[in-house]
Each structure stands twice: as structure tokens, then as C-alpha cells.
C-alpha positions, 0 to 999 in steps of 0.5 A: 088704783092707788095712784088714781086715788090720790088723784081723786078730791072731794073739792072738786064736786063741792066746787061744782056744787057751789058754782051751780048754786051761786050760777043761779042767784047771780043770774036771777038778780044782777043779769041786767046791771052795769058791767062795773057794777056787777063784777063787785057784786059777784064777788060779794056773793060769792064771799057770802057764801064762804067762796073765793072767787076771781076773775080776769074780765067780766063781758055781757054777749046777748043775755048771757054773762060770761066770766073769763079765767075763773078761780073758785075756792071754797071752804075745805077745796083743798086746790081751786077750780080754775076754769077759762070760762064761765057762761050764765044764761036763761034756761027757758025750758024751764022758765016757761013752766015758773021756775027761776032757772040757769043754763050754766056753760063751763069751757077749759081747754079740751073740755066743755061742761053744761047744764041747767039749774034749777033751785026750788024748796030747798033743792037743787036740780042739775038737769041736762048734764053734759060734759065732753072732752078729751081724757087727758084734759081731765087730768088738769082738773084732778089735785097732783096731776091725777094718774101717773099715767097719761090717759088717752081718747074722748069721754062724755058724761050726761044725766040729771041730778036731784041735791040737797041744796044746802049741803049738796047731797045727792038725793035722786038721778041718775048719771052715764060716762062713755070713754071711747078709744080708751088707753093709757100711755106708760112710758109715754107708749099709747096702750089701747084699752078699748070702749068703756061705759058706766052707769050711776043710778039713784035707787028705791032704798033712800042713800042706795046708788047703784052702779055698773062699768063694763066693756074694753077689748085690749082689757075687758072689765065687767064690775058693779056694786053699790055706792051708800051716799048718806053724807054731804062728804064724798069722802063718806060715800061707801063702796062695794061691788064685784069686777072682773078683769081680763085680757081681750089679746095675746100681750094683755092677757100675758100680762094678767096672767092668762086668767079672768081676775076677780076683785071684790071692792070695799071702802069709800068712792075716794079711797077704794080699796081691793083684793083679789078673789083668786 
């Protein structure tokens, strides 16, 4: 858990965050413009919004822009988003209905993000989140290289998020992450772990998410708990919540020591902390 941590960094949602919004203003005010033209433009948006952003080639397929190895860094990123490719196109799901909006497509190397934003009074909706890929590929993504250990198998996350277009605030959504054939590799050794999902929901109580994780077979986890998101910083988001961990065989119960574990977690999503109830 402690390696995981230092693995986590709240730059990479501020970075999403960002994109998204800039995603949305580009399209809706350069789509039309000459190639040349657009990539100076682009950069003087983003330095406008405090972002650092560079790419190698800028090309027009249809009605989309495509943005080729892209670095993003905004204010406080402590390391930049660097992704292979960036796609902006017309969302017209939601266009039909007068919004101004974008489908936004992120490709990188065993992982491929989606969505469509939509940015009106003051908000900014994330809907028909995607995300697919392999779950070493992720590690590329986190600052330090993520976990000491490998991770393996294929994960998926969709849902729909509501936030704070100013400060990217999560206000209202919900969200779902599946990790199939999930394992890990020590020593370079493949350790099966089973399926996994778990589930991030928005509440009645204004700042009150809910969230629960479940399932494995070499290693059953039952947990949930609660995340206060009251800040724009995810850093501050406090956690709380229950798990229970127990061998699903022979060597992994050994392991663990014959007996279902209980944690009680506290802290914040990005620095979680733990002990055992027994």
C-alpha cells in the first residue's frame, strides 16, 4: 500500500481536468482554421490557462484534430501528461439538444481514454467516460513508475461526471472500474489475483461520495467506505471505510495466515492510511 501511494499524484486528474476544458474551447473556436495557424493558436490557449503544452504535428482527419505526442503540464503537475495522441471532434449527441460540446479521444500505448464535454453555467460534464487498456500500461502513467510491483491483466473504467468548471470539483457522478485476470508479478513471477470491480458514487449529502471494491479468487477483498471531496485538491479528499481480505487458496491463505483480515482505513484518497482490526 505504501508504495502505491507514493505512486498516486493529484497532477494527473488536474491534468485531465485541463485538457478536457481546453479540448472544448479549442474545438468550438479553431476547428475550421488553417493547419499553421491553429497550432500557434493552440499554444496560446493553453499558456492562457497557465498550461504547458507541446506537440510534435498537428493534422485535420474529417472534422476532427488530431494532436501527435502531446505534453501537457499545468501549474503544481509535479510531472506532465504525456500521451501519443489527442483527438477532438464534434460530439453531436449533445449538439442536437444546443449545447457546445466535444468527443475527446486519448491514445497511448495500451490504453485508450474517451469522452464527451460538455461545458455549461459554470460546469463541466464529463459524459460517456471510457477507458480501456492493459494494466501495466497504467504504470507509465503514475510519477516513480507506480508500484514496485508489475501489474497485470486488462482493466475498464466508464461513468459520467459533474465538476466545478473552474476548479474541477467533482460535484455529482458516479464512476465503475473493472480489472479482469488481475495479478501482480514479484520478482517478475505472474501471481493471479482474480476479477475485481469497484464503484464510485456520488451522494445526497453534498461532498459525500460513496465507494465499494469487491471480488478477487487467489485474493478476496470486500471493502467500502466513504470519500469527503470538499476541496478542488485531491490531496484533501478524506477516506474512510472497512476491508476484508482473505485467501481464496491454499498458498495465499498461508500467506495471510489462515484468517480473514480486517483493515479500517482513514486518511486521504492520496495518502491512505491503515491498520488491522485483529
Amino acid at each position: 500500500m505504501t508504495a502505491i501511494d507514493r505512486g498516486r499524484d493529484a497532477g494527473s486528474w488536474r491534468s485531465l481536468l485541463l485538457l478536457f476544458a481546453l479540448a472544448l474551447a479549442l474545438f468550438s473556436t479553431l476547428r475550421w482554421q488553417p493547419v499553421p495557424w491553429l497550432k500557434a493558436q493552440i499554444e496560446a490557449a493553453a499558456a492562457r490557462q497557465h498550461v504547458k503544452l507541446s506537440f510534435a504535428d498537428l493534422g485535420v482527419s474529417g472534422l476532427s484534430l488530431v494532436l501527435h505526442d502531446v505534453s501537457l503540464r499545468a501549474e503544481r503537475m509535479r510531472y506532465p501528461l504525456r500521451v501519443q495522441g489527442i483527438a477532438i471532434a464534434p460530439a453531436w449527441s449533445a449538439l442536437w439538444s444546443g449545447e457546445p460540446a466535444v468527443r475527446l479521444a486519448l491514445f497511448q500505448d495500451g490504453l485508450h481514454a474517451g469522452a464527451s464535454i460538455v461545458k455549461k453555467d459554470g460546469m463541466l460534464w464529463i459524459r460517456d467516460l471510457a477507458v480501456q487498456g492493459e494494466a501495466a500500461a497504467v504504470q507509465a502513467w503514475w510519477p516513480g513508475g507506480g508500484p514496485m510491483l508489475d501489474l497485470a491483466g486488462r482493466f475498464s473504467l466508464a461513468g459520467a461526471l459533474e465538476l466545478e468548471a473552474g476548479s474541477g470539483r467533482p460535484l455529482d457522478g458516479s464512476l465503475e472500474l473493472v480489472w479482469k485476470q488481475a495479478g501482480v508479478k514479484p520478482g517478475g513471477m505472474l501471481l493471479e489475483l482474480g476479477d475485481y470491480n469497484a464503484h464510485l458514487q456520488s451522494g445526497e449529502t453534498p461532498g459525500v461520495w460513496t465507494w465499494e471494491v469487491q471480488g478477487g479468487e487467489a485474493l478476496v477483498i470486500r471493502a467500502s467506505g466513504r470519500l469527503h471531496v470538499t476541496s478542488p485538491d485531491p490531496e484533501r479528499w478524506l477516506l474512510s471505510g472497512r476491508a476484508g481480505i482473505q485467501g481464496g487458496d491454499a498458498g495465499m491463505t498461508t500467506m495471510l495466515g489462515g484468517d480473514t483480515i480486517g483493515i479500517v482505513l482513514s486518511g486521504s484518497l492520496l495518502h491512505p492510511q491503515w491498520r488491522r482490526m485483529n
